[in-house]
C-alpha positions in Angstrom: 82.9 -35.7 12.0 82.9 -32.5 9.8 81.6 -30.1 13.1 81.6 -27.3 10.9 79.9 -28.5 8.2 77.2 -29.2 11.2 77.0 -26.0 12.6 76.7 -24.2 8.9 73.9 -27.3 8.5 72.1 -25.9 12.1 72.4 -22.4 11.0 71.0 -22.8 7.8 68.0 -25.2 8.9 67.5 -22.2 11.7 67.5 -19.6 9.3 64.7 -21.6 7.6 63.0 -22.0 10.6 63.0 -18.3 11.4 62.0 -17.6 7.6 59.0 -20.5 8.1 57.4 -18.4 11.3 57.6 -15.3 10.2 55.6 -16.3 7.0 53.3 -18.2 9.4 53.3 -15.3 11.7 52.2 -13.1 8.5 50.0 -15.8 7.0 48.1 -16.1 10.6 47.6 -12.2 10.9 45.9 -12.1 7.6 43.9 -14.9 8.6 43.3 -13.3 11.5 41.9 -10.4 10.0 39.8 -12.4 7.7 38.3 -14.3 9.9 37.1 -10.9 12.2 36.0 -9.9 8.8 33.9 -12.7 7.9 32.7 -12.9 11.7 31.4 -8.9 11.2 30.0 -10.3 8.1 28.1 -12.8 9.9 26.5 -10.9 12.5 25.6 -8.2 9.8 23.8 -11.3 7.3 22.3 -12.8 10.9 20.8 -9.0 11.9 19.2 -8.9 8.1 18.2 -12.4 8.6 16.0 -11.3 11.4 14.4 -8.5 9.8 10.9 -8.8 9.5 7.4 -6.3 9.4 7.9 -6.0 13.6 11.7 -3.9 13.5 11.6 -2.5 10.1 9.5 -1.1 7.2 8.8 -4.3 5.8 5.5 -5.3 4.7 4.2 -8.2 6.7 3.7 -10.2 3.0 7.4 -9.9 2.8 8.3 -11.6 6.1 10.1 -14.9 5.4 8.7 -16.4 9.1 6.0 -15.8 10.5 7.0 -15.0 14.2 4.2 -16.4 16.9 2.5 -13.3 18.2 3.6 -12.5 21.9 1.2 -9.8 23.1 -0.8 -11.3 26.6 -4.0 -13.0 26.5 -6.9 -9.7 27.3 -9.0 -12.3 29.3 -12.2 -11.6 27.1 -13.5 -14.8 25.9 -13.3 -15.5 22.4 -15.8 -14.8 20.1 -18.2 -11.7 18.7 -20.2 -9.8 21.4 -23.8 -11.2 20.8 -25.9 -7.9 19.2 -29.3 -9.8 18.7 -31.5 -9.7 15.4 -33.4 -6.2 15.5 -36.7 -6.5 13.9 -37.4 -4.2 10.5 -40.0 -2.2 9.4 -42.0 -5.2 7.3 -43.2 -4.6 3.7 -45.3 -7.4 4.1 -47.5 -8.7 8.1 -49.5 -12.0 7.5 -51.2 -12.8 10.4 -51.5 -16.4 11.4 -54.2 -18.0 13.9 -54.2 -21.0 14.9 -56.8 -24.2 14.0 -58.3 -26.0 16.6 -57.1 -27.6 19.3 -56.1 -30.9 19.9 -59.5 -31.9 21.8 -60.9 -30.8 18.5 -62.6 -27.6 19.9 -61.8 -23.8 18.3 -59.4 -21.8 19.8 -60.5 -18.3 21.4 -57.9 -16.2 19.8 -56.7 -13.4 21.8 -54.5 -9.5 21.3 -52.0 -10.8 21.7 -48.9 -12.5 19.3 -45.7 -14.0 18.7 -43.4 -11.9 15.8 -41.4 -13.8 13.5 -39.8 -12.3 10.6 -38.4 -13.5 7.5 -35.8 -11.5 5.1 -35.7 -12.6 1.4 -34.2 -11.0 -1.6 -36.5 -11.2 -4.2 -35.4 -12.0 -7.6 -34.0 -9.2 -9.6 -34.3 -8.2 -12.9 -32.8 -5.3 -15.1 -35.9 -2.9 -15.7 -35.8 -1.5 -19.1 -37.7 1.5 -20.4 -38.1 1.8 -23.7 -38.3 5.5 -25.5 -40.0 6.0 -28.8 -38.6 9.0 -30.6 -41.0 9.9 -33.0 -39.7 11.6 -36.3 -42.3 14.4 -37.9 -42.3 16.8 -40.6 -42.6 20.8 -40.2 -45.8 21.6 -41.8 -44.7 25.2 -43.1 -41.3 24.6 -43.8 -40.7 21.0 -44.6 -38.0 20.6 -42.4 -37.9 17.2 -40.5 -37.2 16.7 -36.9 -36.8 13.5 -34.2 -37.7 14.0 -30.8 -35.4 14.0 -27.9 -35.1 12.4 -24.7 -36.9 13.5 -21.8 -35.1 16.1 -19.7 -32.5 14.4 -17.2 -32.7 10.8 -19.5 -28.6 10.5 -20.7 -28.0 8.9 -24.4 -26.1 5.8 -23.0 -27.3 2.1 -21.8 -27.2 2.4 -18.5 -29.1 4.3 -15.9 -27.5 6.0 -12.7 -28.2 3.6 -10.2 -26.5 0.8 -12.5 -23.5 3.0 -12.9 -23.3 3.5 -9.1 -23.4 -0.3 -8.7 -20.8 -1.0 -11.6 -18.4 1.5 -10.0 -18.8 0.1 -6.6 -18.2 -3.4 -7.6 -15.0 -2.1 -9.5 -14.0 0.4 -7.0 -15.3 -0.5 -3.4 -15.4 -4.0 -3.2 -12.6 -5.1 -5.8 -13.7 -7.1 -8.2 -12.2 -7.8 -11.8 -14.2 -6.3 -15.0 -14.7 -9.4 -15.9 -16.3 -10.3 -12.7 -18.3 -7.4 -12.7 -19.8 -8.6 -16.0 -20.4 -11.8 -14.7 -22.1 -10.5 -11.3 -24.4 -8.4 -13.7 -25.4 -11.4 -15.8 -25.8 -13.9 -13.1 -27.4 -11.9 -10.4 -29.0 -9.1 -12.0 -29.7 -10.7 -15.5 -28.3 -7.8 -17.2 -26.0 -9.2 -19.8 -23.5 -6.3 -20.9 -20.4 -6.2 -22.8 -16.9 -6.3 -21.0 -16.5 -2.7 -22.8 -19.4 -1.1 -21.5 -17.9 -1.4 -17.7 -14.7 0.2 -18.8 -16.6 2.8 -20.5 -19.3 3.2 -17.1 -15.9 3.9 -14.6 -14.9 6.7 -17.3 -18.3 8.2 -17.5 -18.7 7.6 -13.0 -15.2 9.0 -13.2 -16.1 12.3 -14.9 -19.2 12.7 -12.4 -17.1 12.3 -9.2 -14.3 14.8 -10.3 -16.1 18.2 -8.8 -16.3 15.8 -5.5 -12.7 14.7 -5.7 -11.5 18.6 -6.3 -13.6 19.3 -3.1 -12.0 16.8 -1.2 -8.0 17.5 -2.5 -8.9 21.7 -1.6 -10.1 20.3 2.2 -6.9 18.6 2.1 -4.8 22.0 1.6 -7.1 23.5 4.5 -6.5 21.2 6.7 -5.0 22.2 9.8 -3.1 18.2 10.3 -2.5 15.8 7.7 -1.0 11.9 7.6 0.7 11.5 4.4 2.2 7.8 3.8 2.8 6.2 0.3 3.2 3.1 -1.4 4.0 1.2 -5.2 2.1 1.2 -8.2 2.7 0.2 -11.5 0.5 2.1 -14.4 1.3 0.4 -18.0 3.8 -2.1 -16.5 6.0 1.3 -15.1 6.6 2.2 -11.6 4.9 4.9 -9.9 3.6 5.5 -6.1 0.4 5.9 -4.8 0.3 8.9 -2.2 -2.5 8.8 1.1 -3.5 12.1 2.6 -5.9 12.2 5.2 -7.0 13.1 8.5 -10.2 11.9 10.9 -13.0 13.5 8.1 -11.3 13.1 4.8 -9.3 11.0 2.8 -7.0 11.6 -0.7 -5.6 8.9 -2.8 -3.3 10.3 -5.5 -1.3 8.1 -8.4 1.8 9.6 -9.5 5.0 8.2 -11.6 7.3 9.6 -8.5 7.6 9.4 -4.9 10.1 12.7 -5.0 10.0 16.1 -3.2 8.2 17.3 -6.4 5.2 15.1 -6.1 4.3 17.3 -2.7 5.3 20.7 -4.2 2.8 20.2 -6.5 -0.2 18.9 -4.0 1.1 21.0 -0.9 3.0 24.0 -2.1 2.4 26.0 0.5 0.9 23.9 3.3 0.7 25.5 6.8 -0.7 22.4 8.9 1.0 19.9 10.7 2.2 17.0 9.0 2.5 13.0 10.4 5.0 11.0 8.1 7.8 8.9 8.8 11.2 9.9 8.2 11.6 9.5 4.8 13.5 12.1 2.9 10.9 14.0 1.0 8.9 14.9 3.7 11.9 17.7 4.7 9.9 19.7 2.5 7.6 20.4 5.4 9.0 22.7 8.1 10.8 20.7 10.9 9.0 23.1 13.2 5.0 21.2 11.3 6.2 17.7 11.2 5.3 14.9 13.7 7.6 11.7 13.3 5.5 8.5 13.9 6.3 6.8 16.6 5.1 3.3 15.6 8.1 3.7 12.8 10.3 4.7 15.7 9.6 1.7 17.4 10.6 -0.3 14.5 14.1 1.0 15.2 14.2 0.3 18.6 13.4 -3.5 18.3 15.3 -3.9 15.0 18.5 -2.4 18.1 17.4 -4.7 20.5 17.7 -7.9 18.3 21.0 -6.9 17.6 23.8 -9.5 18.2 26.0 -7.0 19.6 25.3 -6.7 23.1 26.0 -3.6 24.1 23.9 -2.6 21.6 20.8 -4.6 22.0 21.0 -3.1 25.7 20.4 0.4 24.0 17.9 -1.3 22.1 16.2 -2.9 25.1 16.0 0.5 27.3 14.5 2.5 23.6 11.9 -0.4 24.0 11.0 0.4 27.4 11.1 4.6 26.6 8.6 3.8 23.8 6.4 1.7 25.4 6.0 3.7 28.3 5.3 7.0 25.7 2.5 5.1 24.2 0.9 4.4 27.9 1.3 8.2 28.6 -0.3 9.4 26.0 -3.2 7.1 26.6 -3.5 7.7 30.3 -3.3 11.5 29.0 -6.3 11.2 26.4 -8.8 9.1 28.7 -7.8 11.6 31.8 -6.2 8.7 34.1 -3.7 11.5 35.0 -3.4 15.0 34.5 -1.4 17.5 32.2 1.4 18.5 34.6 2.2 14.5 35.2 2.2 13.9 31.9 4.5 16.7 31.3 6.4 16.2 33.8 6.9 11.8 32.8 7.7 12.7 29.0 10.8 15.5 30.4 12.2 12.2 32.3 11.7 10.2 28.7 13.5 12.6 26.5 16.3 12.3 28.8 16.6 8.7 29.3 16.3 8.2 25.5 18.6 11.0 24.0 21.3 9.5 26.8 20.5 5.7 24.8 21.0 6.9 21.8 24.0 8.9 22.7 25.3 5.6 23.8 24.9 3.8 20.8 26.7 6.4 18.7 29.7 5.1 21.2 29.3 0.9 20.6 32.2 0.1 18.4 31.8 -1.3 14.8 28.2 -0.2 14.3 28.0 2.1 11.6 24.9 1.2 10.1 23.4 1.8 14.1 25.4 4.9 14.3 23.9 6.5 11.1 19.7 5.8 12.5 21.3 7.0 16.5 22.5 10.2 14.3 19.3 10.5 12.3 17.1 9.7 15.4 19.1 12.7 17.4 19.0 15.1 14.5 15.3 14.5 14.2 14.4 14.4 18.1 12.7 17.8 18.3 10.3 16.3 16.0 8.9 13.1 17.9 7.1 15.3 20.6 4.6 17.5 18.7 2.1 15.4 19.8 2.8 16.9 23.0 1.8 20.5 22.6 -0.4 20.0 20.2 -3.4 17.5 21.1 -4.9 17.5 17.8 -2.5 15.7 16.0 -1.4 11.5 17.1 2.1 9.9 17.6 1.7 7.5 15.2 0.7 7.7 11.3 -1.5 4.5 11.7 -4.5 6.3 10.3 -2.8 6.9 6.9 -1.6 3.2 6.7 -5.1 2.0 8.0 -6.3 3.8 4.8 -3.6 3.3 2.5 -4.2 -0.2 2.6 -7.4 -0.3 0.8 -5.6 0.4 -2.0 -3.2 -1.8 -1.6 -5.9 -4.5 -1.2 -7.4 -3.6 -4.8 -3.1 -3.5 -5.8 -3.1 -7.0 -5.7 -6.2 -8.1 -6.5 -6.5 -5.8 -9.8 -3.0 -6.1 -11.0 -2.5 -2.2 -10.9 -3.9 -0.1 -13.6 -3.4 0.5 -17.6 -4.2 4.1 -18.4 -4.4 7.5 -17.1 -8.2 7.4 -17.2 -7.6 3.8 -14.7 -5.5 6.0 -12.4 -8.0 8.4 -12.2 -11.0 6.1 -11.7 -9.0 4.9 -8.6 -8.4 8.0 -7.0 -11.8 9.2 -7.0 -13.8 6.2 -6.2 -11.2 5.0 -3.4 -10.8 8.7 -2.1 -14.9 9.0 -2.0 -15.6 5.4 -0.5 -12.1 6.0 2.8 -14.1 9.4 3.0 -17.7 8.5 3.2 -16.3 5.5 5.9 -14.8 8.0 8.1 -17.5 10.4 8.2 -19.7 7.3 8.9 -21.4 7.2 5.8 -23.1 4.8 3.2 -20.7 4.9 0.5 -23.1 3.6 -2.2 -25.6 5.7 -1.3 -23.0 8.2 -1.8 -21.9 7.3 -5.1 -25.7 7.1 -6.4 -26.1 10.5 -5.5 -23.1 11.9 -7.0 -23.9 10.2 -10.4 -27.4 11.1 -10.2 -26.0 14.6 -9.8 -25.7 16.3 -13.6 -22.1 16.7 -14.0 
């Protein structure tokens, strides 16, 4: 046997070898890395998968499942609370007696009776007055004249109160031009064209502009505001839809931008205090005037503790717990279940407890997108507690989503609007109608009075 032909065989076959695992020893570190990759991936897709309206700024139509509510039965039973019929001033009494009685003798009818009322809507018709303008002749000078409508008597088709009702239809209550023309032909047998309600919103529009520039200079007054926004499209293009408002008073405003811009033109120089979220443009407000909602803030917390990182979703859990047990502060606060040095005294122990949470996030490894809302949350802390001093304002911004969403309602039912003279229309009669139902008012009754009203 040829031993060293052998040995050079084993030497070269172990040099192989070596070369074969240290490839595989490469091959299995970039694997390695690939797969910690594609496992960060994961989580990161299975976090977004489990965004929904609950941890995040979604709208609840964009949820893709529909989680089963959790909150605890209240222990009322179901059902609304029985009010009872209360009777109405009749327009109409008939009195009814009874016959005779069964043993065939009359009945002594006595003082006193049984009420029963009936409600009926009685058929309506479209009443038409006709004026006769009368052409004449000057008798001195020849010249020839036409009379003119009475005093208060506009040259158009429609009178006030059908305006009013027009608008309202349009406006209030949603409906389609179409099916405004179709309500007025069917209901009110007044057959109009599909132009003449276009042409009615201008003409309602024009009459309720002195109301709306009241309303927008009570919003500059104002010593609070809730300012939220949403989309809108005008001629296919995107543009926002901006909600001012407080507990009296309520402005809708259509722009083409949801910048900084957009509020140095409406609030230039506002000194009240402001209740937004934390989106960017609202840094145009002093930190020192601006109340961070907490319902957004809450968001954040779940959205931390559905993360898959534990640690994390620890932090998460405890923000839960701090924000719950603000919003059962500030309520036992506002119906006087304790006093003001208590609740002074619980929210110092909060801010602690949550600045030392979100200090701890910022210290879970491979985060970053956790890090950057800890980071935001810390450099915008100062700003969560106005509610605190200040008693006027709320923690939350749920009045300017209550009363944003009308408006989103009529968004998807109307398919946005076409013109500037739509946008307009919009803000007025939305602003008037979220104004008249805070102040507890009858919005049509409202309207009628404000067309009536020469412009």
């Amino acid at each position: 046997m040829d031993f060293p032909s052998i040995i050079e065989d084993l030497y070269k076959q172990i040099a192989d070898l070596k070369d074969r695992i240290a490839y595989l020893e490469q091959e299995n570190k970039i694997l390695k890395k690939e797969n910690a990759r594609l496992r960060q991936e994961n989580d990161r897709l299975k976090e977004r998968l489990g965004i929904n309206s609950t941890n995040s700024s979604l709208p609840p139509s964009r949820d893709l499942y529909r989680a089963k509510k959790t909150r605890p039965r209240s222990g009322r039973k179901p059902g609304h609370k029985l009010q009872g019929y209360q009777l109405k001033t009749p327009d109409e009494i008939v009195r009814v007696y009874s016959g005779t009685c069964a043993c065939g003798h009359k009945i002594d009818v006595g003082s006193t009776y049984q009420i029963h009322q009936k409600m009926e809507i009685p058929p309506i018709k479209a009443y038409v007055t006709e004026y006769h303008l009368y052409h004449g002749v000057c008798k001195s000078c020849g010249d020839r004249h036409t009379a003119e409508l009475p005093e208060g008597v506009s040259p158009d088709l429609l009178g006030d109160h059908a305006k009013a009702i027009i608008s309202a239809l349009s406006g209030f209550y949603h409906n389609s031009k179409r099916d405004v023309q179709q309500i007025l032909h069917d209901i009110f047998h007044m057959p109009i064209s599909l132009g003449l309600v276009s042409t009615t919103e201008k003409r309602v529009s024009h009459k309720l502009l002195p109301s709306y520039e009241e309303l927008c200079q009570q919003m500059e007054d104002s010593p609070y505001l809730h300012i939220d926004e949403t989309g809108h499209k005008c001629k296919g293009e995107r543009g926002w839809g901006w909600m001012f408002t407080n507990r009296s008073m309520s402005v809708l405003k259509l722009t083409s931008s949801r910048g900084k811009k957009v509020l140095q033109s409406l609030l230039p120089e506002y000194e009240g205090q402001v209740i937004s979220d934390r989106y960017g443009v609202y840094r145009h407000f002093e930190n020192e005037k601006r109340q961070i909602c907490w319902s957004h803030l809450k968001r954040d917390f779940e959205r931390f503790a559905h993360s898959r990182t534990e640690a994390l979703a620890a932090y998460g859990r405890t923000l839960e717990q701090i924000g719950h047990e603000v919003f059962v502060l500030e309520k036992a606060f506002k119906i006087q279940a304790i006093d003001h040095l208590l609740f002074m005294r619980r929210i110092r122990k909060v801010k602690k407890r949550m600045i030392y949470a979100l200090k701890g996030i910022l210290r879970v490894p491979d985060c970053p997108h956790a890090h950057r809302v800890a980071q935001n949350l810390l450099n915008s802390f100062e700003m969560m507690w106005r509610f605190v001093d200040n008693r006027e304002i709320e923690p939350t911004n749920n009045l300017a989503e209550r009363q944003i969403r009308k408006y989103v309602v009529y968004r998807k039912k109307s398919l946005f609007t076409w013109s500037q003279r739509g946008n307009e229309f919009i803000e007025r009669i939305l602003s008037l109608f979220l104004t008249c139902r805070l102040q507890n008012q009858n919005s049509f009754l409202r309207l009628s009075n404000l067309v009536t009203t020469p412009a």
